[in-house]
N, CA, C and O atoms as a GROMACS GRO file, in nm:
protein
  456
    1UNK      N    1   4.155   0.080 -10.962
    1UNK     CA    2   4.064  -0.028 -10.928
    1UNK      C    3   3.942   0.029 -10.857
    1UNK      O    4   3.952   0.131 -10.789
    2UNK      N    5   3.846  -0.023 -10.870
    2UNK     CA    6   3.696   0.049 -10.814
    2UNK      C    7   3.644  -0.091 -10.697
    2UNK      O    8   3.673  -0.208 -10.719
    3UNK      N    9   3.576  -0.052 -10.596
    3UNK     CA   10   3.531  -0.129 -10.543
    3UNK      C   11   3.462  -0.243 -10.541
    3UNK      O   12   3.513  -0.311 -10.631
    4UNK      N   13   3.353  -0.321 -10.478
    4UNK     CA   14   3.282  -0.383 -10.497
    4UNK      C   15   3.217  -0.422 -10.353
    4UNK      O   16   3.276  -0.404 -10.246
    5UNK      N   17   3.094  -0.477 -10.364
    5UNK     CA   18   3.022  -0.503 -10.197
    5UNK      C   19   2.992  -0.602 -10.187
    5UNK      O   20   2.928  -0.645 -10.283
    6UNK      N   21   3.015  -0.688 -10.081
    6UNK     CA   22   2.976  -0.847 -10.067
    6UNK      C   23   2.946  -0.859  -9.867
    6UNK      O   24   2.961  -0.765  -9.789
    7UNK      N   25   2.905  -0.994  -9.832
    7UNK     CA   26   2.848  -1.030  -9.735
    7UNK      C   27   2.890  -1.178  -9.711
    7UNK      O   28   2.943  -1.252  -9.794
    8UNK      N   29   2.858  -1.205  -9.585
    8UNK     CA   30   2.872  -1.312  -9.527
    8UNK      C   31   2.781  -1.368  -9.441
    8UNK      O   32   2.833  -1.350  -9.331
    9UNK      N   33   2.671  -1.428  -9.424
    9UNK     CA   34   2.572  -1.456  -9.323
    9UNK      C   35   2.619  -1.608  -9.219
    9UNK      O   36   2.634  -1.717  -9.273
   10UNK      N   37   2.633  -1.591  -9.094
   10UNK     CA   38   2.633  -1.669  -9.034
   10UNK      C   39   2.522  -1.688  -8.955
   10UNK      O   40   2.450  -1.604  -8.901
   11UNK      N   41   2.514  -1.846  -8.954
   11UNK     CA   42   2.389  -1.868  -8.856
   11UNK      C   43   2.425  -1.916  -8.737
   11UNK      O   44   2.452  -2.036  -8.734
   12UNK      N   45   2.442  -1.797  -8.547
   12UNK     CA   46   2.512  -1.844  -8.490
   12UNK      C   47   2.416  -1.996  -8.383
   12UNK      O   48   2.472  -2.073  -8.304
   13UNK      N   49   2.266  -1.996  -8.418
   13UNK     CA   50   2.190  -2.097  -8.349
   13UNK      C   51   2.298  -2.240  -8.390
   13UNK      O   52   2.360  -2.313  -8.312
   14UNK      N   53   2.294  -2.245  -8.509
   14UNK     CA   54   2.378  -2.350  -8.600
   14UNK      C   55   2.467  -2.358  -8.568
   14UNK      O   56   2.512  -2.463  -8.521
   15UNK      N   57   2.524  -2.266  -8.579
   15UNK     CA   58   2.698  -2.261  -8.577
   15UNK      C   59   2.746  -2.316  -8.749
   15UNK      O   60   2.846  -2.376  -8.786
   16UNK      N   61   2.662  -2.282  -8.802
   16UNK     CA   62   2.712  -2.307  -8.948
   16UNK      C   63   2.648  -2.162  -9.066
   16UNK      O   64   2.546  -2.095  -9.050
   17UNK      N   65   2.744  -2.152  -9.169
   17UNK     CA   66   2.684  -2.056  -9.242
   17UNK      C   67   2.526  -2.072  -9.266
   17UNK      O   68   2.480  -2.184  -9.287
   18UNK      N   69   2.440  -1.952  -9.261
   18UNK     CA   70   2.309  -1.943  -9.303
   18UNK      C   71   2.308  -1.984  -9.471
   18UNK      O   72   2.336  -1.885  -9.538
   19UNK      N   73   2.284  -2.095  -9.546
   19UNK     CA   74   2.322  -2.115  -9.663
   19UNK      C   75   2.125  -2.089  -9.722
   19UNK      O   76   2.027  -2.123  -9.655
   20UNK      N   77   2.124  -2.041  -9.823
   20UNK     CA   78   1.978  -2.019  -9.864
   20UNK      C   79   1.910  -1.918  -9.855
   20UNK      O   80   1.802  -1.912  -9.915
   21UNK      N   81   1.965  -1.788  -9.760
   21UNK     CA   82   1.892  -1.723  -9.729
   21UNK      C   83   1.863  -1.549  -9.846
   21UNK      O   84   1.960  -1.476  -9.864
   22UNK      N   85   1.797  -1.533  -9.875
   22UNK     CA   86   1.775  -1.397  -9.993
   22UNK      C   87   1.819  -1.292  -9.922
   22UNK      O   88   1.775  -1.253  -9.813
   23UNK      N   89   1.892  -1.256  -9.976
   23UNK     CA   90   1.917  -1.059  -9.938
   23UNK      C   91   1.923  -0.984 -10.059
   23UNK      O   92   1.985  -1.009 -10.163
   24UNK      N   93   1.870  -0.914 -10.038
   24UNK     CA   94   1.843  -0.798 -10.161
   24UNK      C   95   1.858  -0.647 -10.128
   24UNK      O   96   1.808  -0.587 -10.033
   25UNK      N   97   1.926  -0.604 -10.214
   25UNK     CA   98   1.981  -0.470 -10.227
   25UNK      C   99   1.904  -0.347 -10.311
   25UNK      O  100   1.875  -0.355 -10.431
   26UNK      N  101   1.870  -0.212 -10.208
   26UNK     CA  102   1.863  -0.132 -10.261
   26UNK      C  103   1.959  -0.016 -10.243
   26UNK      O  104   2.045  -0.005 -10.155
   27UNK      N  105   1.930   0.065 -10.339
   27UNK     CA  106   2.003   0.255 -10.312
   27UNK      C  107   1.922   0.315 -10.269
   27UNK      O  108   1.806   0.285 -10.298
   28UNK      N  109   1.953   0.439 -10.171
   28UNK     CA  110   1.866   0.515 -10.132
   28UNK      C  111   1.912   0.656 -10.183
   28UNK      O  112   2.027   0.692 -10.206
   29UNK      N  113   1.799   0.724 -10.195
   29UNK     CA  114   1.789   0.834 -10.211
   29UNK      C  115   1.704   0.959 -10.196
   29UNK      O  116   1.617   0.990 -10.277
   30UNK      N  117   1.727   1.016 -10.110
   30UNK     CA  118   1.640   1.073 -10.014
   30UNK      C  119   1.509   0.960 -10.008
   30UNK      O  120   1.524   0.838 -10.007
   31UNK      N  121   1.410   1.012 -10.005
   31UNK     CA  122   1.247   0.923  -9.963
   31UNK      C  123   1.273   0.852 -10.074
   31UNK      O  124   1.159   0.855 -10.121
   32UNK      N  125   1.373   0.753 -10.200
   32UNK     CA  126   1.368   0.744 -10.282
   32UNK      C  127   1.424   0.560 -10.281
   32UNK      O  128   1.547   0.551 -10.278
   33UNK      N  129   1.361   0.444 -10.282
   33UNK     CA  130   1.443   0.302 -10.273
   33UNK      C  131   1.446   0.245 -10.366
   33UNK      O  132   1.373   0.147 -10.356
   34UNK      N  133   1.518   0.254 -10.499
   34UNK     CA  134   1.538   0.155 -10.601
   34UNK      C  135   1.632   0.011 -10.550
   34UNK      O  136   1.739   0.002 -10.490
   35UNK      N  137   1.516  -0.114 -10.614
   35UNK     CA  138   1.574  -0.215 -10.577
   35UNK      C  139   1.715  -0.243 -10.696
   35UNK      O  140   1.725  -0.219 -10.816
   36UNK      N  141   1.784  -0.288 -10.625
   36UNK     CA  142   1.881  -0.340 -10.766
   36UNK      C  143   1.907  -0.489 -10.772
   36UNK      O  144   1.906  -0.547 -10.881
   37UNK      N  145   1.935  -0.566 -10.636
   37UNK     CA  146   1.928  -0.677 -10.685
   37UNK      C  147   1.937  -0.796 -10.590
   37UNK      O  148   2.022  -0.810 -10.502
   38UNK      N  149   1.853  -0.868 -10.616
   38UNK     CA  150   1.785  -1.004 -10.501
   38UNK      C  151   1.905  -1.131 -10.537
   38UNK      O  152   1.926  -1.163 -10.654
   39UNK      N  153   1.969  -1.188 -10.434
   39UNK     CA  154   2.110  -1.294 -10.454
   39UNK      C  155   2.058  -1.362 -10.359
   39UNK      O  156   2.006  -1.294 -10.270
   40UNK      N  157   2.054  -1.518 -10.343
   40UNK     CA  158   2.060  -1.611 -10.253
   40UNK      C  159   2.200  -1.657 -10.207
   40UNK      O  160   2.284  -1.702 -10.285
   41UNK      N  161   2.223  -1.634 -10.010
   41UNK     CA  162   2.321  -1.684 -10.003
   41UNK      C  163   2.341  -1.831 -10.084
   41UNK      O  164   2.250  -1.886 -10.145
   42UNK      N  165   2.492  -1.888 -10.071
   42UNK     CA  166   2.505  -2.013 -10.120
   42UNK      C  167   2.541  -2.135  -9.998
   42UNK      O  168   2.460  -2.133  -9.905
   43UNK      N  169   2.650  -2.240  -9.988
   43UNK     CA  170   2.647  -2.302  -9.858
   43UNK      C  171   2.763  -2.227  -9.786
   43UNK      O  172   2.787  -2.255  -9.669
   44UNK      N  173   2.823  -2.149  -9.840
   44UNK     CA  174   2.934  -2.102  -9.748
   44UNK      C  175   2.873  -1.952  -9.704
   44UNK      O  176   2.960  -1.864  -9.708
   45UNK      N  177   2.771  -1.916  -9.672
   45UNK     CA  178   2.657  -1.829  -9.646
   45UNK      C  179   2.705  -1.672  -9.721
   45UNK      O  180   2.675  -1.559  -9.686
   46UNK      N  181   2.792  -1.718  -9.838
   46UNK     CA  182   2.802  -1.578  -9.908
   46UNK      C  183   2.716  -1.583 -10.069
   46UNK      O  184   2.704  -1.684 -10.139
   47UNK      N  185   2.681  -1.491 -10.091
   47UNK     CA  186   2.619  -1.469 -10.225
   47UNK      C  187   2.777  -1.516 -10.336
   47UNK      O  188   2.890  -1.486 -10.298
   48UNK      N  189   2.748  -1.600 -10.485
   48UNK     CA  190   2.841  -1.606 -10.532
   48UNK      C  191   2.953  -1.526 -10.606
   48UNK      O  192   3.061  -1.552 -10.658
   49UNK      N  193   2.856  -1.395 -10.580
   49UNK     CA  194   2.950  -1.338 -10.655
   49UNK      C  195   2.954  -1.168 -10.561
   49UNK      O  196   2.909  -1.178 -10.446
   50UNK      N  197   2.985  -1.077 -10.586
   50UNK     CA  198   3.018  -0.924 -10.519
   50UNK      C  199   2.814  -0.906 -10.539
   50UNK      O  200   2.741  -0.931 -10.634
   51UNK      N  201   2.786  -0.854 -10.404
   51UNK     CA  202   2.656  -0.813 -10.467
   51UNK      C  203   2.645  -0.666 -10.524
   51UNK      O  204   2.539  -0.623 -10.567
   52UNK      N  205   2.761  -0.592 -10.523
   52UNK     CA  206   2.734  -0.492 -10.587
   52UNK      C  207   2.902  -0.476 -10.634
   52UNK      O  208   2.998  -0.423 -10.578
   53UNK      N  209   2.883  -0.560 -10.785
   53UNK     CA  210   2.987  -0.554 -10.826
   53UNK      C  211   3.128  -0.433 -10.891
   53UNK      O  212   3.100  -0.314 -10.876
   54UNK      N  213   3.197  -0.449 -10.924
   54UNK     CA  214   3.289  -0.310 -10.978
   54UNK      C  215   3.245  -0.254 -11.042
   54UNK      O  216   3.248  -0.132 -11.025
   55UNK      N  217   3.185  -0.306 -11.140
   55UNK     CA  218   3.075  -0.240 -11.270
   55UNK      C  219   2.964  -0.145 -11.240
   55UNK      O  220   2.925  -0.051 -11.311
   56UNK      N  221   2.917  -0.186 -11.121
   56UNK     CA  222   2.828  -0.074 -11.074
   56UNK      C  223   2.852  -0.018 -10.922
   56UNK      O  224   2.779   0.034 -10.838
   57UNK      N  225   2.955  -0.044 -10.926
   57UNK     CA  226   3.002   0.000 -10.770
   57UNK      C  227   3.001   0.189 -10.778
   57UNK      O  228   3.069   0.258 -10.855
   58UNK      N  229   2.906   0.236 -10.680
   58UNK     CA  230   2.936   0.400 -10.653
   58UNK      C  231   2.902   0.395 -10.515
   58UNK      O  232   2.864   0.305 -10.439
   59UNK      N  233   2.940   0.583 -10.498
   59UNK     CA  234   2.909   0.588 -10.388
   59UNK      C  235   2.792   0.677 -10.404
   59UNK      O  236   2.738   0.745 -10.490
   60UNK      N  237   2.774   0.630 -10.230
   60UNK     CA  238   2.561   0.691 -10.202
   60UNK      C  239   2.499   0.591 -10.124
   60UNK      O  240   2.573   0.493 -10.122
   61UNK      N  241   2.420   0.576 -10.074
   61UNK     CA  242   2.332   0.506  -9.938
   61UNK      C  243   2.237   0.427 -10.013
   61UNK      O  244   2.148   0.452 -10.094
   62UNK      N  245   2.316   0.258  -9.922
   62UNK     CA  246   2.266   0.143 -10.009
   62UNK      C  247   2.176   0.112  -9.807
   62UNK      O  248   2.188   0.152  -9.691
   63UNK      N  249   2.071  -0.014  -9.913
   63UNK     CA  250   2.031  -0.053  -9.788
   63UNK      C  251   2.047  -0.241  -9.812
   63UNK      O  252   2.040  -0.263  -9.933
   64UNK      N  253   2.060  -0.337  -9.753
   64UNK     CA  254   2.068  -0.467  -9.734
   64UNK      C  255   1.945  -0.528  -9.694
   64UNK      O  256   1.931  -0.500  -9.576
   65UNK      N  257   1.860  -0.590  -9.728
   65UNK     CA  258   1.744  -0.687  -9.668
   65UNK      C  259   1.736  -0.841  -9.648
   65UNK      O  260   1.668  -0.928  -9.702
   66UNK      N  261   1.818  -0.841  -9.561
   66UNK     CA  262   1.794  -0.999  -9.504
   66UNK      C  263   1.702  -1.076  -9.499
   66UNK      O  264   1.648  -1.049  -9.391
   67UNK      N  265   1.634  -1.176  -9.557
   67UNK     CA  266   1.524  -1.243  -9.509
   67UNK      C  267   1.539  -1.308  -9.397
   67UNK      O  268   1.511  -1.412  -9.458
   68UNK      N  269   1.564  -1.356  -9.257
   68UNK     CA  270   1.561  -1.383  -9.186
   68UNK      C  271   1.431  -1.467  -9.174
   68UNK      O  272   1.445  -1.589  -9.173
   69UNK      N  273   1.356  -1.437  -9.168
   69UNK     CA  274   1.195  -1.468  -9.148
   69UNK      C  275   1.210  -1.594  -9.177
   69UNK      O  276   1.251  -1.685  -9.105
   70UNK      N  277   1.159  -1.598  -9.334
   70UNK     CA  278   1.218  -1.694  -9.456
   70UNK      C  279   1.325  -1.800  -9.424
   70UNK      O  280   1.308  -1.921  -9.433
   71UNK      N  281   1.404  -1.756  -9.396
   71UNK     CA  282   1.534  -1.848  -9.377
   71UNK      C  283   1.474  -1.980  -9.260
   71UNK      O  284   1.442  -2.098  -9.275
   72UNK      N  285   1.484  -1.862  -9.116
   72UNK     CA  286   1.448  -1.942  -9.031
   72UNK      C  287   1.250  -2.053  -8.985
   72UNK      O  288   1.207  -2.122  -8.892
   73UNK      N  289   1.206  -2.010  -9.100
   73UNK     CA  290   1.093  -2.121  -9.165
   73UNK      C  291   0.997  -2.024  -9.101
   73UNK      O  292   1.016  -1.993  -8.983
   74UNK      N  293   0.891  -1.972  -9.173
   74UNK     CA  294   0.778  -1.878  -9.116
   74UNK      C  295   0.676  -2.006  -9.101
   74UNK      O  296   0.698  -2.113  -9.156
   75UNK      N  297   0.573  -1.982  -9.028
   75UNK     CA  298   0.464  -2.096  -8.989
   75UNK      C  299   0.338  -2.013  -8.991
   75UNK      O  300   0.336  -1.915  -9.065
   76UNK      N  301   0.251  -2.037  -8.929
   76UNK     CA  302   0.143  -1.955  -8.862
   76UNK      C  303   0.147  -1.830  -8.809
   76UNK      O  304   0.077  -1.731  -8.833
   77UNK      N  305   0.249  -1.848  -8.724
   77UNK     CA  306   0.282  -1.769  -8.589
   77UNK      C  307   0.406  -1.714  -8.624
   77UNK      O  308   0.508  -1.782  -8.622
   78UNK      N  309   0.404  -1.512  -8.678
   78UNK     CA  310   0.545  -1.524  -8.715
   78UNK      C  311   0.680  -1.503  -8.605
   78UNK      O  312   0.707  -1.486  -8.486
   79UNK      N  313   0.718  -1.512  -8.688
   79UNK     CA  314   0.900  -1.521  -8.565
   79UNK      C  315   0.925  -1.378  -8.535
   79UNK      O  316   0.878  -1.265  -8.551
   80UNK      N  317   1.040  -1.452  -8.476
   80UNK     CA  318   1.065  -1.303  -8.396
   80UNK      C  319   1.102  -1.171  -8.468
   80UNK      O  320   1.060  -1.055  -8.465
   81UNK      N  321   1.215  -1.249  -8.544
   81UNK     CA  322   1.276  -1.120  -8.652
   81UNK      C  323   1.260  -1.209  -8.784
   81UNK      O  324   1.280  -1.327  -8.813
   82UNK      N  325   1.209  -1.079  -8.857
   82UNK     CA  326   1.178  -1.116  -9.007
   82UNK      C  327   1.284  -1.054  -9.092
   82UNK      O  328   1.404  -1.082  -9.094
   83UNK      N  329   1.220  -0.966  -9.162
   83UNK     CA  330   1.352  -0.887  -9.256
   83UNK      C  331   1.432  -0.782  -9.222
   83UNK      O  332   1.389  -0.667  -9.212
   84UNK      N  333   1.593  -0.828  -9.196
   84UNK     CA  334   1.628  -0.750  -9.153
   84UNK      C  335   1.714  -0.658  -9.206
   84UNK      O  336   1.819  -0.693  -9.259
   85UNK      N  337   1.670  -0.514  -9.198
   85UNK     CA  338   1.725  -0.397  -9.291
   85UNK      C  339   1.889  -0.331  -9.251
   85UNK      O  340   1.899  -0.278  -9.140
   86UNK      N  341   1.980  -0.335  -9.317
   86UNK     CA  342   2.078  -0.278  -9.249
   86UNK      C  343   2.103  -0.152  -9.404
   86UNK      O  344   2.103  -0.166  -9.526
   87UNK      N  345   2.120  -0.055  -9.322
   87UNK     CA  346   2.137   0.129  -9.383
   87UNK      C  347   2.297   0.107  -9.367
   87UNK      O  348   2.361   0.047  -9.281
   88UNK      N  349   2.338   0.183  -9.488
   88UNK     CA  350   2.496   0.196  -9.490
   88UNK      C  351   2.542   0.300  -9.614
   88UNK      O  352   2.468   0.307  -9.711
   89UNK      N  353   2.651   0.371  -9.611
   89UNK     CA  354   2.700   0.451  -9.707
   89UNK      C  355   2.836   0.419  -9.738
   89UNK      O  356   2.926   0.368  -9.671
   90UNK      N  357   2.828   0.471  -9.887
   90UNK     CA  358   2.973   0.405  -9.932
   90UNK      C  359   3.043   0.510  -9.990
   90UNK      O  360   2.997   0.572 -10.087
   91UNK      N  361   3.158   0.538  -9.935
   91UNK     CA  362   3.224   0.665  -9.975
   91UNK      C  363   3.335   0.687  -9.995
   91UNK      O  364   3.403   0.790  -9.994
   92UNK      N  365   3.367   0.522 -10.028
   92UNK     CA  366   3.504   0.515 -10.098
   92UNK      C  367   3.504   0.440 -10.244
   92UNK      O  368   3.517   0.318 -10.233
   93UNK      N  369   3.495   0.480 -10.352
   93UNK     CA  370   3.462   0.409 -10.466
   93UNK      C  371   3.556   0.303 -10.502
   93UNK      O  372   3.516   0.212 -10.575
   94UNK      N  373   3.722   0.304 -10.443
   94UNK     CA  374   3.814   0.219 -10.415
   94UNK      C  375   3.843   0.103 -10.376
   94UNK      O  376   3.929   0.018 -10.398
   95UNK      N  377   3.673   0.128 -10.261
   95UNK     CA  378   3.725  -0.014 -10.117
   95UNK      C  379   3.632  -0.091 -10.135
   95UNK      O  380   3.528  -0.080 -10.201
   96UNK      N  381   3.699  -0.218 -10.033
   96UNK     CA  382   3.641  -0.323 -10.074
   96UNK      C  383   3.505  -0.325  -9.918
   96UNK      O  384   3.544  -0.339  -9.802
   97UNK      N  385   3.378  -0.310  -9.950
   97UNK     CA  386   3.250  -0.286  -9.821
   97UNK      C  387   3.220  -0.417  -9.836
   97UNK      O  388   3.187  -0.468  -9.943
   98UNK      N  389   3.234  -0.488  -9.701
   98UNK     CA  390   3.179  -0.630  -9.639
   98UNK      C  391   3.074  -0.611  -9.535
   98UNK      O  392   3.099  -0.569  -9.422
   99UNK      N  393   2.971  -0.639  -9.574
   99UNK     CA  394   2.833  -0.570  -9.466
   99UNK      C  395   2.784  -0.777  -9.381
   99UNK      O  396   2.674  -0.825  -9.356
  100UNK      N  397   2.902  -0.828  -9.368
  100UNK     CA  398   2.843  -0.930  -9.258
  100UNK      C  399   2.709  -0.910  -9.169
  100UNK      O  400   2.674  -0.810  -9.106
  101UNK      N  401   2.633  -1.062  -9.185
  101UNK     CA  402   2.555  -1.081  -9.037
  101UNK      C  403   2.581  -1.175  -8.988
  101UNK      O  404   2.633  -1.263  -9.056
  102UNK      N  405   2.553  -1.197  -8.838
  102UNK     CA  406   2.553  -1.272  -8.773
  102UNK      C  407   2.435  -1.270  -8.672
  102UNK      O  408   2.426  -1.194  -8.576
  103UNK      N  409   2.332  -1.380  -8.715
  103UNK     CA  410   2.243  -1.433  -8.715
  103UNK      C  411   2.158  -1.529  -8.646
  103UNK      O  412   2.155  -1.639  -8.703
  104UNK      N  413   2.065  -1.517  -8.507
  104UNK     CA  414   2.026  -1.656  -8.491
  104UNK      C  415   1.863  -1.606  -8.500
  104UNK      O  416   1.835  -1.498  -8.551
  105UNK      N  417   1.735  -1.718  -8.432
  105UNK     CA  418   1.631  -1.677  -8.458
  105UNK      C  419   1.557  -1.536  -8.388
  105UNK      O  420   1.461  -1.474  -8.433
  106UNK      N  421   1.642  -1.505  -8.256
  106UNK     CA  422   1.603  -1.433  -8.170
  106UNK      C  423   1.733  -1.276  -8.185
  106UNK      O  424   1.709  -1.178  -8.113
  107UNK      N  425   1.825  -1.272  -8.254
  107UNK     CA  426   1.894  -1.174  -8.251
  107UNK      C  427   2.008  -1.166  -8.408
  107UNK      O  428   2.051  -1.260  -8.475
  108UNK      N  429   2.023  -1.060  -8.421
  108UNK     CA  430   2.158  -1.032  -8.501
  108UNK      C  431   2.250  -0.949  -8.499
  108UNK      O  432   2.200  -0.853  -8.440
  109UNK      N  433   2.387  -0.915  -8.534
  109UNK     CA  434   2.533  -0.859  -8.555
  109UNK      C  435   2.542  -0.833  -8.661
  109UNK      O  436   2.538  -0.923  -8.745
  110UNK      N  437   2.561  -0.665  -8.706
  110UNK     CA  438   2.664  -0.670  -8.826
  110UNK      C  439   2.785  -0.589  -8.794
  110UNK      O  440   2.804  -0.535  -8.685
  111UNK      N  441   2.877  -0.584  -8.915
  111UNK     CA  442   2.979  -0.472  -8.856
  111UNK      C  443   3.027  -0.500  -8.990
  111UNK      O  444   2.999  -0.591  -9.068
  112UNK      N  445   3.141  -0.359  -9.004
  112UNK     CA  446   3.210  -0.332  -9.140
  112UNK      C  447   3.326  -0.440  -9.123
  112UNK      O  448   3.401  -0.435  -9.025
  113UNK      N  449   3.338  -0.536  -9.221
  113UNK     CA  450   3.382  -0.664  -9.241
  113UNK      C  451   3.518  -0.578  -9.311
  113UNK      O  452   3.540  -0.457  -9.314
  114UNK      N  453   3.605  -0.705  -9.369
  114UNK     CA  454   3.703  -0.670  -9.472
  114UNK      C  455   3.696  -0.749  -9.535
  114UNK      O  456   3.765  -0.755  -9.637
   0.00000   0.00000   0.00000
């Protein structure tokens, strides 16, 4: 069985999942960022499906981009935190990588989920 990568966004201002919000995935490689692929959370603040499914699951240094900004409504005047980047490596082609946030307008949490 080969892995796959998924997420969970909570919005803790709310206290309800961040439902709507874009995160998009790249690979890194050295000075090198291919995007692979832009998913809108859904209402249970997970993307519907693995965002980096078995089919293309490897290992090598992915990065996560939260829109935050976006989510929490940009105006004039921007907010505090906009897009937020989380760096990670995957080096088990086996396991299952849960890159959670936890989210309000002024701060965020992630940590290796299960």
């Amino acid at each position: 069985m080969t892995g796959y990568l998924t997420t969970h966004v909570l919005d803790t201002a709310s206290g309800l999942p961040a439902a709507g919000m874009t995160v998009d995935l790249y690979q890194l490689d050295g000075d090198n960022r291919t995007h692979l692929v832009k998913m809108v959370t859904n209402d249970d603040g997970r993307t519907d499906g693995p965002i980096l499914p078995q089919a293309e699951f490897a290992v090598g240094r992915y990065e996560l981009v939260f829109q935050a900004g976006a989510y929490f409504g940009r105006s004039d005047n921007p907010q505090f935190l906009d897009d937020i980047p989380i760096r990670f490596g995957i080096n088990d082609p086996t396991s299952h990588y849960h890159v959670p946030l936890l989210v309000s307008p002024f701060s965020f949490s992630t940590y290796r989920g299960s």
